[in-house]
C-alpha positions in Angstrom: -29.9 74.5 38.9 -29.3 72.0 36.1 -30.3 68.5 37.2 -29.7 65.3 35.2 -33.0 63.0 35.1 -31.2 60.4 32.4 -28.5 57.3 33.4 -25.4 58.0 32.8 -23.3 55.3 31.4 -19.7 56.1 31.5 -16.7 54.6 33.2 -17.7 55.9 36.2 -21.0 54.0 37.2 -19.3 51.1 38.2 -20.4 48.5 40.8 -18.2 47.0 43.2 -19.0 43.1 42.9 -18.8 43.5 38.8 -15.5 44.8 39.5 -14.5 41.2 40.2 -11.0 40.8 42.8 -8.1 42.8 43.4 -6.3 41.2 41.1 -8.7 42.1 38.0 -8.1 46.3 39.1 -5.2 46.9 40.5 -2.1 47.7 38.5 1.4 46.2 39.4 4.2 48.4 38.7 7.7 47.0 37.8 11.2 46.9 37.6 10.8 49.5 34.9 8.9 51.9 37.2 11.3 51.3 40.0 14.4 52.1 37.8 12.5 55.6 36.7 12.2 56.2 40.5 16.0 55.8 41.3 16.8 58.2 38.6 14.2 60.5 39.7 15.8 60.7 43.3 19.6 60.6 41.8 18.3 64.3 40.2 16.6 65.3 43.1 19.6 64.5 45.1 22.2 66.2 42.7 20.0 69.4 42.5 19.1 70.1 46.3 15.4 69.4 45.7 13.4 68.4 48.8 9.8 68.1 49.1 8.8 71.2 50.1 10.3 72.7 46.9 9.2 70.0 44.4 7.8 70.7 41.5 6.4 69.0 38.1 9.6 69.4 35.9 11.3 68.7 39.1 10.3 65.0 38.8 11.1 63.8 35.5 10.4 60.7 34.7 10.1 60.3 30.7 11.1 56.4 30.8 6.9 56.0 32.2 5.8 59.3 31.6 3.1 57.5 29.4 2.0 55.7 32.3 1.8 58.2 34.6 -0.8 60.0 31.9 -2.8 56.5 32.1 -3.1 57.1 36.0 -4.6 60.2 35.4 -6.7 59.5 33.2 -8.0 56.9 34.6 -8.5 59.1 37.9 -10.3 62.1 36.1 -12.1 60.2 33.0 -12.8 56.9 33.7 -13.7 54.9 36.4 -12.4 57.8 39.1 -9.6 55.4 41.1 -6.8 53.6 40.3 -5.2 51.6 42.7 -1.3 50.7 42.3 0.5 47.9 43.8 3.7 46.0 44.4 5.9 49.2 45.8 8.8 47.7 47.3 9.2 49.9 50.3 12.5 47.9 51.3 14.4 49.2 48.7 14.1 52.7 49.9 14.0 55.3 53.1 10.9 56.7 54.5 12.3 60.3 53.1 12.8 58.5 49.1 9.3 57.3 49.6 8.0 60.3 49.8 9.7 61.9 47.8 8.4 59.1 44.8 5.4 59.7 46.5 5.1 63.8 46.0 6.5 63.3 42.8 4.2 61.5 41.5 1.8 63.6 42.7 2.8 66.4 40.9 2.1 64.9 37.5 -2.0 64.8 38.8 -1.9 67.9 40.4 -1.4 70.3 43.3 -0.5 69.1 46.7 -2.9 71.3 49.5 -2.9 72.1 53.2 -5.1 68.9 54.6 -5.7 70.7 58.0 -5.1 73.6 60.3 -1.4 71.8 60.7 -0.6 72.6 56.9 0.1 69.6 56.5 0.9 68.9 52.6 2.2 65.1 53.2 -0.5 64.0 55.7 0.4 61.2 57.9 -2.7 59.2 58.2 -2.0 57.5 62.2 -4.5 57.0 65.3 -4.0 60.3 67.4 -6.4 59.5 69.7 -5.3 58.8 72.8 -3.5 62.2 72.7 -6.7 63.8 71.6 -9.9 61.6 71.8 -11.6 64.1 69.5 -9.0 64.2 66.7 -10.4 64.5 63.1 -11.2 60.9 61.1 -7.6 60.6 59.2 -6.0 60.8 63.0 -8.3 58.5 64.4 -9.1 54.7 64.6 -12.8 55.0 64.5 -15.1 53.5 61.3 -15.7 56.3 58.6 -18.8 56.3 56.6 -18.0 56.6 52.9 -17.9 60.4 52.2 -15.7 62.7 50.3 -12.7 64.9 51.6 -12.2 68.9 50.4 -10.1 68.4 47.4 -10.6 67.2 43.7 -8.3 64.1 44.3 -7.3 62.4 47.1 -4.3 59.6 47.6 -3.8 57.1 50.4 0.2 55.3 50.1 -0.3 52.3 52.4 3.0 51.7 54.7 1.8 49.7 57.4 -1.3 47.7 58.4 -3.2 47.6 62.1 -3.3 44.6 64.4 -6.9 44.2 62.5 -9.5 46.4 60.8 -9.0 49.3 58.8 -10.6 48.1 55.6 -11.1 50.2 52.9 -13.9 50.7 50.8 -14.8 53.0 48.1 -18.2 53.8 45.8 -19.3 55.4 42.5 -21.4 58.5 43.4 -22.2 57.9 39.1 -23.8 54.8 40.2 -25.7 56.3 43.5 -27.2 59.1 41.4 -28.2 56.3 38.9 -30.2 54.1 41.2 -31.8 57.4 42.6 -32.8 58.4 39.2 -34.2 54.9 38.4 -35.6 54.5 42.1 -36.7 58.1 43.3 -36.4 61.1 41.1 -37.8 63.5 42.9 -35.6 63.9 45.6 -33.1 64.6 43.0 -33.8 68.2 43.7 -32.6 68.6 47.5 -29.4 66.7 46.9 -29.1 69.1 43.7 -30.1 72.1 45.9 -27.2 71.3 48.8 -26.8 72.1 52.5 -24.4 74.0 54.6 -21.8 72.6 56.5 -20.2 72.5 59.1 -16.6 73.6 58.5 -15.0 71.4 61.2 -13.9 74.1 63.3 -11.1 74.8 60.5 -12.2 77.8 59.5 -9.8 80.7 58.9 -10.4 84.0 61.7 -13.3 85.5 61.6 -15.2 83.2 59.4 -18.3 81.3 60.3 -18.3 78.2 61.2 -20.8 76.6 58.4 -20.5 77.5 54.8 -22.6 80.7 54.0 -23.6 78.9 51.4 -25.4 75.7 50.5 -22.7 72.8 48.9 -24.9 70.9 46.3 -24.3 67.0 46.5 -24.5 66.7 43.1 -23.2 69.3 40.0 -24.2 68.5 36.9 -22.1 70.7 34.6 -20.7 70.4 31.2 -22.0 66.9 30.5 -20.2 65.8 33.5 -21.2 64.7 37.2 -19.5 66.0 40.3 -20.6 64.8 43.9 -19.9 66.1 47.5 -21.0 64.5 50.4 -20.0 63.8 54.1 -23.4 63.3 56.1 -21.1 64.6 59.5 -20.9 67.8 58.3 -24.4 68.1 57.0 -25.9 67.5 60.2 -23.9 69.3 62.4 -24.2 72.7 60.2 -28.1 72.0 60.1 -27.5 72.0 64.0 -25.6 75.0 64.6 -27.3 77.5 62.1 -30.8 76.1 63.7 -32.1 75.5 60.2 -33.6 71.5 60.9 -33.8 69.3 57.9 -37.3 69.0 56.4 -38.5 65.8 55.7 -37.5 65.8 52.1 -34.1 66.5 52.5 -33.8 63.6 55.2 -35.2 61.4 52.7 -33.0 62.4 50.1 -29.7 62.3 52.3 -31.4 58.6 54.0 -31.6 57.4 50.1 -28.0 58.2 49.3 -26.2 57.0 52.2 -28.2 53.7 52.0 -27.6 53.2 48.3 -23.7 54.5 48.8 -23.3 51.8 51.8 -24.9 49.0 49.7 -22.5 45.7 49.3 -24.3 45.7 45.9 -23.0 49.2 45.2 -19.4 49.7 47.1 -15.9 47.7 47.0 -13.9 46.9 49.5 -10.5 45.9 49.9 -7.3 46.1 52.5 -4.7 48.6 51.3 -2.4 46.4 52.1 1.6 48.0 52.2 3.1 49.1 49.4 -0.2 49.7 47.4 -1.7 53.1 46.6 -4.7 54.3 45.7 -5.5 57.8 43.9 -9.1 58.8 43.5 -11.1 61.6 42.5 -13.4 63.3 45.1 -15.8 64.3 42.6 -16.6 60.6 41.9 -15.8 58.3 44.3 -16.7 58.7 47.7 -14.3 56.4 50.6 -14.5 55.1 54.0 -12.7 53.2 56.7 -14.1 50.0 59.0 -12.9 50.9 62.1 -8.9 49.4 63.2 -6.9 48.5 66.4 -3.5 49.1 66.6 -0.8 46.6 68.9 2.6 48.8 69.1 3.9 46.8 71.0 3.7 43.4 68.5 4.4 45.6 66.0 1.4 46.8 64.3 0.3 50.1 63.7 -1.1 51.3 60.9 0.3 54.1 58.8 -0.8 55.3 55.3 0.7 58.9 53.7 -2.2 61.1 52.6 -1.9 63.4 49.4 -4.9 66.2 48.8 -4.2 67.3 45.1 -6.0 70.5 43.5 -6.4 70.1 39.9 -6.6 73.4 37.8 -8.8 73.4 35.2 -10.1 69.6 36.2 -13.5 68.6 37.0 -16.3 71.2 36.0 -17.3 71.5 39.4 -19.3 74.7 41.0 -17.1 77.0 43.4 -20.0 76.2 46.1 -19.1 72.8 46.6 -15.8 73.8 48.0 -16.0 74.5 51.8 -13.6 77.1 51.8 -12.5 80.2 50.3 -9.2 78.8 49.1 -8.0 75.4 48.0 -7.4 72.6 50.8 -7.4 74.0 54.4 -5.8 77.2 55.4 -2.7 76.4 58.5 -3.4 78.0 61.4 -0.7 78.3 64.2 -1.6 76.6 67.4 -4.3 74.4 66.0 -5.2 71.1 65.5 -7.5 69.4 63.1 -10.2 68.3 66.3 -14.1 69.7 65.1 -15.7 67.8 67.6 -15.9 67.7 71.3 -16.0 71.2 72.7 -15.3 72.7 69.6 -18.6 71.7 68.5 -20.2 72.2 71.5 -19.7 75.6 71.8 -20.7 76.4 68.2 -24.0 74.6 69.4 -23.8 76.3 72.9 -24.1 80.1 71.1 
């Protein structure tokens, strides 16, 4: 286990409030952009492409190719988000957008199953009066800031709630930082890992934690990699019967009170038409909690992307949750861990 003990002072360690406002971050796109996109679907069109076959080369966008290396970069080398805005989502149908959307995509990486559903495109929409315990992207509840299952993640905002539904999102760089300057010794547990709990997603005849412990922080390569969603950590300690020790709750308390710090994290509305792409490795997200009005006309609605990138992040195979990349589909299921599903984990 190689732990870093030193600051690390690349892009990455950012803090919210030195950030400054939206305006100082995000990046507009432009005419130029937009005219890339019609050609795009004109060839998509022309060549029976949909977005279930869509590939790279499929999506050819030379006139901002250069930009759309820029993104990435910024994503996997620099600060570990970018957050574009200013996507006119009059000028095209729900299908072109995502379409653009996927396409886009495919110049970061690999779209993954997000859930048992399979679902590639995730639709990101309160479920829960069909099912009160549907999983946190089908949900209206708050989400703490944690990471999802896949090196980067991408929210494309389409519509906003009656209220609520803030966004926020923190450096794991800079929560390792403070630790080191703070409380180095419970660098080792958080280096160690925990199991966890697998949501109730995992494939037949698998367990229902991780057989093995997923570090929250990597330190491979000269680069840091973070996984963290406290949820999962608990409830895996709960159904294996292995209790935290007092070290490891001090370590887990540490980063989940530096992570939720004003003075660490930034927070914004994704407001329609913006999108943000992140890397999971670096950034960890959450969600204040949001109220939908259907009937005035509000309900939120974001598009979810999970992209695998091969040969991306040096990260260890063990802070992956499952055998295979994103979340294998499973026919008759639905993404809802908690409730019964838990219990009876629990129960035996």
């Amino acid at each position: 286990m190689n732990i870093c003990r030193e600051l690390i002072a690349d892009r990455s360690a950012w803090k919210g409030p030195e950030l400054g406002s939206k305006d100082e971050y995000a990046l507009e796109l432009t005419p130029h952009h937009f005219a890339a996109f019609d050609a795009a679907l004109a060839r998509l069109r022309d060549g029976g492409v949909t977005l279930d076959s869509m590939e790279r080369q499929d999506f050819d966008v030379p006139e901002i190719a250069g930009d759309l290396a820029q993104w990435f970069a910024e994503v996997q080398e620099g600060r570990g988000f970018v957050l574009l805005r200013g996507f006119p989502l009059e000028r095209y149908s729900a299908e072109e957008i995502e379409l653009i959307y996927w396409g886009i995509g495919t110049h970061m990486g690999i779209g993954v199953s997000q859930s048992v559903l399979g679902d590639r495109l995730g639709h990101v929409t309160d479920h829960s009066k069909q099912d009160p315990n549907a999983r946190a992207y089908r949900n209206a509840r708050e989400l703490g800031l944690h990471t999802d299952f896949s090196e980067i993640v991408s929210l494309f905002s389409l519509a906003k709630a009656k209220r609520g539904g803030l966004s926020r999102i923190a450096s794991a760089t800079t929560v390792h930082n403070e630790i080191v300057k703070r409380h180095p010794s419970l660098l080792e547990p958080l280096y160690a890992g925990f199991p966890y709990y697998r949501s109730g997603e995992q494939g037949p005849g698998e367990a229902p934690v991780t057989p093995w412990k997923v570090p929250v922080f990597s330190f491979l390569d000269g680069k840091l990699s973070a996984r963290y969603i406290r949820e999962y950590i608990n409830r895996g300690a709960e159904i294996s019967g292995d209790a935290l020790d007092s070290l490891m709750l001090q370590a887990l308390d540490l980063f989940e009170s530096l992570a939720n710090s004003p003075d660490i994290y930034l927070e914004f509305m994704l407001e329609p038409g913006e999108v943000l792409f992140q890397n999971n490795f670096v950034t960890m997200h959450a969600r204040t909690a949001f109220e939908d009005d259907e009937a005035a006309g509000f309900k939120r609605h974001l598009l979810r992307l999970w992209l695998d990138v091969p040969s991306g992040r040096p990260a260890p195979q063990e802070m992956e949750l499952f055998e295979s990349t994103g979340i294998a589909p499973q026919e008759g299921q639905t993404p809802s861990g908690s409730g019964d599903v838990y219990k009876q984990y629990v129960a035996n």
